[in-house]
Wavefront OBJ file of the C-alpha trace (Angstrom):
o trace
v 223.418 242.521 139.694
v 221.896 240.974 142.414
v 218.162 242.228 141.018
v 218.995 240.519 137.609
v 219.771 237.603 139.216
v 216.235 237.198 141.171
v 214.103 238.830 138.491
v 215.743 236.394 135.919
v 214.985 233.363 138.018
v 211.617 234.683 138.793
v 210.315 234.932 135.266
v 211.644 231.846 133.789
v 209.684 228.241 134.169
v 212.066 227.113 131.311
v 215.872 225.252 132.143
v 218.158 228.063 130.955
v 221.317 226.049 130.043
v 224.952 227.312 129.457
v 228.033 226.989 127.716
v 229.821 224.662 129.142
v 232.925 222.101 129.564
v 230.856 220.257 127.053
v 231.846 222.454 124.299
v 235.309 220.879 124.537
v 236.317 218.617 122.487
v 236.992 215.775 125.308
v 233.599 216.409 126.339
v 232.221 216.182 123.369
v 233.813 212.759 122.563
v 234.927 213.434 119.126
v 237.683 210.785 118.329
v 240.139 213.480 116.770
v 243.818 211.944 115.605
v 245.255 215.685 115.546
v 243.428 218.774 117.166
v 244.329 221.413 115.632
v 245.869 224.656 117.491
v 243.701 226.273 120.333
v 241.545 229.119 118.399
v 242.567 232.200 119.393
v 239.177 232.961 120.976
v 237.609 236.274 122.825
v 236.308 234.912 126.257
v 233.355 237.139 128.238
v 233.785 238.150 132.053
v 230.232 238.461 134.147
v 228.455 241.751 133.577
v 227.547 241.779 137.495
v 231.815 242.214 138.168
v 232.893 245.024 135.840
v 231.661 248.850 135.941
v 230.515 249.418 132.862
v 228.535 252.241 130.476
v 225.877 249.915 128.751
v 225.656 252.505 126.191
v 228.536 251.637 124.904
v 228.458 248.063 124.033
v 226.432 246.376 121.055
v 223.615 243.499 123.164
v 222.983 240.126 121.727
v 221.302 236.916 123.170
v 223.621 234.440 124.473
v 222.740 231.415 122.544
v 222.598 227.821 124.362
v 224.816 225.750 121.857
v 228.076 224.831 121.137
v 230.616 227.337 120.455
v 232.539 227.205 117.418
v 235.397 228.676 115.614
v 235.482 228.545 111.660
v 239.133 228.660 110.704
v 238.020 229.482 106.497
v 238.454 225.505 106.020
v 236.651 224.028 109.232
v 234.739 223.858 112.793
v 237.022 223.423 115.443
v 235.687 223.649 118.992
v 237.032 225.937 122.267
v 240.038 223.139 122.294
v 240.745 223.115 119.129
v 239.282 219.394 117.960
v 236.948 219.452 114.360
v 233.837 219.222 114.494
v 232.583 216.454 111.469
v 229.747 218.536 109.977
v 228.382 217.424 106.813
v 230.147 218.333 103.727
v 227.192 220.915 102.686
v 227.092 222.466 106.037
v 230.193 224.449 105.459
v 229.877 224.538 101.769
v 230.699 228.070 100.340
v 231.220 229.519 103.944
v 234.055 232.567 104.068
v 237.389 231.407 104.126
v 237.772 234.794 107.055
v 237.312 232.994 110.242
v 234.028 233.295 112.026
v 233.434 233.032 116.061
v 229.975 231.943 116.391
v 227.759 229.059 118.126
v 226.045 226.207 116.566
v 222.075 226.503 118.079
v 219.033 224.545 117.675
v 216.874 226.975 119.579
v 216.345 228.017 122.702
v 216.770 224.982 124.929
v 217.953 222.630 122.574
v 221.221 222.455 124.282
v 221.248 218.845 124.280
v 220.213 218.381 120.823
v 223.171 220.503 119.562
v 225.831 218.910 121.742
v 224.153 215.058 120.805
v 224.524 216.753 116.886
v 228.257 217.761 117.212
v 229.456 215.009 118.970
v 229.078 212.248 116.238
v 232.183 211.668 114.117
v 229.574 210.174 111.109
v 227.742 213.871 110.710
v 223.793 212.880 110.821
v 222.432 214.959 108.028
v 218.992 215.225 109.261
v 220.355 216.293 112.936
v 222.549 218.759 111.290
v 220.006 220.554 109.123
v 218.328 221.925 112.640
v 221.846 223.370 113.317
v 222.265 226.966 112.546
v 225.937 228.684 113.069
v 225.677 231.900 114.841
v 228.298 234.444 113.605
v 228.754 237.328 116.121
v 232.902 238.325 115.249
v 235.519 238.135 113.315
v 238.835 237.503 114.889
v 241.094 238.004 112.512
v 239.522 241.721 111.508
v 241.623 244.631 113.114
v 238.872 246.579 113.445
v 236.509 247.696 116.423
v 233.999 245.767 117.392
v 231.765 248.406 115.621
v 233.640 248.261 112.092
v 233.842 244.409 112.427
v 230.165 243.759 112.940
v 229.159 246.023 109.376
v 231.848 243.603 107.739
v 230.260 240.063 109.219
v 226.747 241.607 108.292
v 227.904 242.163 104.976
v 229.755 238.829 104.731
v 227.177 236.403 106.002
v 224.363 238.565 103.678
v 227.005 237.745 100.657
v 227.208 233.805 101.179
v 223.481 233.267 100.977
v 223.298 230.622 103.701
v 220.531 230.133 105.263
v 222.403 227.842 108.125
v 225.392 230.790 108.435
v 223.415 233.440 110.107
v 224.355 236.672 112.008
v 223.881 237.190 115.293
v 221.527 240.072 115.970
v 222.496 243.338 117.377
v 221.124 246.153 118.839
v 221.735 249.088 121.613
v 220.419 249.511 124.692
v 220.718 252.753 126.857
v 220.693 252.195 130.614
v 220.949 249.224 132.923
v 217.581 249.716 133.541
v 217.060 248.990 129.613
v 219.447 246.275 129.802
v 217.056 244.447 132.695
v 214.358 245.066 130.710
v 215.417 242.852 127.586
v 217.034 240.445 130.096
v 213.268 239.448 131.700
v 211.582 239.320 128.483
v 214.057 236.988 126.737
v 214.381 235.000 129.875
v 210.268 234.855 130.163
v 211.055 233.607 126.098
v 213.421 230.855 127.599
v 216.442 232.700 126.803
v 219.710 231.672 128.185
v 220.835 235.909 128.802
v 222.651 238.051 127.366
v 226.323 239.092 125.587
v 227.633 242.472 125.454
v 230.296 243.474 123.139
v 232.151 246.802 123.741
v 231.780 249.343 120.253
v 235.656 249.942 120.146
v 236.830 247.252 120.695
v 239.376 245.410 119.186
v 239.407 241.241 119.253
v 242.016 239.969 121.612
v 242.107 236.296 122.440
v 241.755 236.614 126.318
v 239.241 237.495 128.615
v 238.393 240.795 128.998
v 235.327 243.415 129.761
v 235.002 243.734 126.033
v 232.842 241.088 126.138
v 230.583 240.109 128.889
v 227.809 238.129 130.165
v 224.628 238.234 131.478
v 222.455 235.391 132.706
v 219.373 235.942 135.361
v 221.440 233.425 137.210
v 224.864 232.678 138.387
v 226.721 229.397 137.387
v 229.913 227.592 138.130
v 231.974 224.230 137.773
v 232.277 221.809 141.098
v 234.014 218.537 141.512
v 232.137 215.141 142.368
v 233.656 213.728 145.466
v 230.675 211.843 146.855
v 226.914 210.028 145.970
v 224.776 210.733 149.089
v 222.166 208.050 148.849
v 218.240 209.126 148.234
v 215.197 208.594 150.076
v 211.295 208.528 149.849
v 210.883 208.325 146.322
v 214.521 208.564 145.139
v 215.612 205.031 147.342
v 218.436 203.346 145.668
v 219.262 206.541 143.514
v 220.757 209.776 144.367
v 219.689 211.923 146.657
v 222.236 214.708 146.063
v 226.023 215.284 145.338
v 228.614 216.466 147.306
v 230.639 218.625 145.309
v 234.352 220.393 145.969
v 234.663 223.987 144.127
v 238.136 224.883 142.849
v 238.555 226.822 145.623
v 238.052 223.937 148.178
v 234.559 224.560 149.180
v 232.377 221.753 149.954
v 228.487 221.886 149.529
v 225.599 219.261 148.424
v 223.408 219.484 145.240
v 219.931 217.620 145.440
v 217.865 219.362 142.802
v 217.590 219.882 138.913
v 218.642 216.002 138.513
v 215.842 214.318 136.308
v 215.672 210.375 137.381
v 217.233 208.918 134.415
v 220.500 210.971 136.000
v 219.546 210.141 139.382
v 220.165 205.962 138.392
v 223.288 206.623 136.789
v 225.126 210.084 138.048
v 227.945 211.859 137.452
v 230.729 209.849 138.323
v 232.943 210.527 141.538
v 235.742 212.774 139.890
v 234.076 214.364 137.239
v 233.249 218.339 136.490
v 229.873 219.044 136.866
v 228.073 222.664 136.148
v 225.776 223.886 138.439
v 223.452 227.284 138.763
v 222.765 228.955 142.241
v 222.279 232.664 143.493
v 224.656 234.327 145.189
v 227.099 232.992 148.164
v 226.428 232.632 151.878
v 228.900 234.420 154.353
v 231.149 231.305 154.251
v 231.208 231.284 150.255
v 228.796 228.157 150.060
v 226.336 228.915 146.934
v 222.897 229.063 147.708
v 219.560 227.064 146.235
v 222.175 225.159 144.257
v 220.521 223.556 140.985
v 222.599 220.885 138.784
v 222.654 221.592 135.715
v 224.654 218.650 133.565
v 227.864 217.098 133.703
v 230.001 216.578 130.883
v 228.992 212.951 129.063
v 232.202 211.610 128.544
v 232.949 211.775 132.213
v 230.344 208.738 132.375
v 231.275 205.191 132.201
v 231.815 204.153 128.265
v 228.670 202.093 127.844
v 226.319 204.194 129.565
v 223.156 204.740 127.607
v 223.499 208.974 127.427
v 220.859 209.191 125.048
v 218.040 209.155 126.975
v 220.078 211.733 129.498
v 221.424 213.918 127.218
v 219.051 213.804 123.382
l 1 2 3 4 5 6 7 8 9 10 11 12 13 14 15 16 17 18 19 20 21 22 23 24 25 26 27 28 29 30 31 32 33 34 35 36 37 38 39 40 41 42 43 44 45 46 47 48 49 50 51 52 53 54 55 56 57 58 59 60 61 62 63 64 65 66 67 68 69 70 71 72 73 74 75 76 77 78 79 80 81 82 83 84 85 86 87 88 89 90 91 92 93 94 95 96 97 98 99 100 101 102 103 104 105 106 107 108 109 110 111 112 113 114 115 116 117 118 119 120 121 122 123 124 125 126 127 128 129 130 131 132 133 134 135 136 137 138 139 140 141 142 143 144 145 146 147 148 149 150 151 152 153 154 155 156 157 158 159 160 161 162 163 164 165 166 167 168 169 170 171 172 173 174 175 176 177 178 179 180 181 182 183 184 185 186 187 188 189 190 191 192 193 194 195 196 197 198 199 200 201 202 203 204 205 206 207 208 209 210 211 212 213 214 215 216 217 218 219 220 221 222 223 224 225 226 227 228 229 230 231 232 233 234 235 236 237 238 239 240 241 242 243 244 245 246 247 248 249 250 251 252 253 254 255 256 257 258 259 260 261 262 263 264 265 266 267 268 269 270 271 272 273 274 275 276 277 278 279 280 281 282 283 284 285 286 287 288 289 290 291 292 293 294 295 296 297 298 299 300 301 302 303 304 305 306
């Protein structure tokens, strides 16, 4: 999907942001006594690695939020801590649980995550937060029969926060690309694909996939290189470690409240690039965050991450 990839980046000007290490709960820096159980959650492989028959799969947009799991009685993240919404937020909700992600709109990542993260919900935040239903995991169903139910459910509760994700067919790949550039020239984060016959199995599979006009991935932060010019005495780039020991620098996508106070040595940051050179190092490399409670308690995140 190499063509995706450079058509995406092309005919974007907008940050596309992604789901990321963020959505746990850690990250998130809810002060949780208990977390509940890991939700038994459906997670998507890249479209670019599997062989697939487009046909055959139901296409969404991948939303840039938070994902969340409704268990019938509340929002638990990817790790399995609660998310504090307001009281009315989940009032007369399903009690079937609901995979979905809490949006603001497209690129309004950082609203939703600055939202989610407070343990004292902010009402006002919190009525710009829509939950976007797209399964149900506890359905046996295909992903087919389980997508007439969750229409018909979410149509039932008559909430206008509780929505359903929007689905449609495409035919070809070449239909697929199509829909790709025009929701990424919309400043779209990409695309999910759910297979029609399908049934929901809490690991990651095929049945699900992504598909983003760019490649992203997680690196380590083992070094601050200092900057110059107009960046002197802020960053100038990170050096970053991949989980697969590969070492490479990052000097772009930082904005200069991030440069003054970056990601600290040892944290996870996510980063976007296209494709890998010959010796696996990712190429035009582009931060995109870091996770906020990797940063020093006391640091003012607002103005980095609101």
């Amino acid at each position: 999907m190499d063509s995706a990839h450079t058509s995406g980046l092309r005919k974007t000007a907008a940050r596309l942001f992604v789901e990321s290490a963020l959505i746990a709960g850690a990250a998130l820096g809810v002060p949780t006594l208990a977390p509940a159980a890991v939700p038994p959650l459906l997670l998507a492989n890249n479209y670019g690695d599997a062989e697939v028959d487009v046909s055959r799969y139901w296409v969404s947009e991948k939303y840039d939020g938070v994902r969340a799991y409704w268990d019938g009685k509340q929002l638990l993240t990817r790790a399995g801590n609660t998310l504090h919404a307001p009281e009315w937020f989940t009032r007369g909700w399903p009690t079937e649980p609901l995979d979905g992600e809490l949006w603001a709109g497209r690129g309004q990542f950082e609203k939703v995550t600055a939202t989610v993260r407070d343990y004292e919900p902010n009402d006002e935040a919190w009525r710009h937060i829509r939950f976007m239903a797209f399964d149900l995991p506890a359905h046996g169903g295909t992903f087919s029969v389980r997508l007439e139910t969750l229409r018909s459910l979410v149509a039932s509760t008559n909430v206008d926060w509780l929505r359903e994700a929007v689905q449609s067919r495409v035919a070809d790949d070449a239909a697929l690309q199509r829909r790709l550039d025009s929701l990424a020239a919309a400043g779209g984060e990409g695309l999910m694909l759910h297979k029609e016959d399908s049934l929901y199995r809490a690991e990651r599979s095929d049945d699900l996939l992504k598909l983003k006009p760019y490649q992203d991935a997680e690196a380590r932060v083992i070094a601050h290189l200092p900057g110059q010019g107009k960046y002197l005495g802020m960053l100038g780039a990170l050096l970053v470690r991949t989980a697969e020991g590969i070492e490479f620098r990052i000097g772009t996508g930082f904005t200069d409240e991030q440069r003054r106070h970056p990601p600290p040595i040892g944290s996870s940051i996510t980063y976007s690039y296209h494709n890998l050179t010959a010796r696996g190092i990712p190429r035009f490399a582009r931060f995109l965050r870091a996770r906020p409670a990797d940063y020093p308690e006391g640091t003012n995140l607002d103005s980095m991450y609101r």
